[in-house]
C-alpha positions, 0 to 999 in steps of 0.5 A: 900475264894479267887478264880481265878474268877477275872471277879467279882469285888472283884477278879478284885481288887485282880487282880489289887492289884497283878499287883501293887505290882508286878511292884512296887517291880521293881521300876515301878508305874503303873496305873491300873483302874476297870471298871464295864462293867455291865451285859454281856449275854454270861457269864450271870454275870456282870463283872470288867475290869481291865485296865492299862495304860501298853503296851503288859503287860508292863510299859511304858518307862520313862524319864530316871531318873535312882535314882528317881522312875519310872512311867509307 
């Protein structure tokens, strides 16, 4: 059953997934990593980051190749 907890890893992956697919239907390939961060005392959980290489949630400028695919 899928939840809106994308703290967990196999959330995160979903997340991470989601962001992927989004991107890459607008020509984008963007780098996305999990990261475990271990055990967090306030949310008494551990916990999965998810991390781009994007700028305020997007890909990065490219070379200007306007026919080859575009890398963020």
């Amino acid at each position: 059953m899928a939840t809106n907890d994308f703290c967990t890893r196999e959330g995160a992956l979903r997340l991470k997934e989601r962001i992927e697919a989004y991107w890459k239907e607008r020509g984008y390939d963007v780098n996305i990593e999990l990261t475990e961060a271990g055990f967090m005392p306030a949310m008494r959980s551990a916990r999965t980051d998810v991390r781009s290489n994007m700028v305020n949630g997007m890909p990065r400028p490219a070379n200007d190749r306007s026919s080859e695919r575009r890398s963020a």
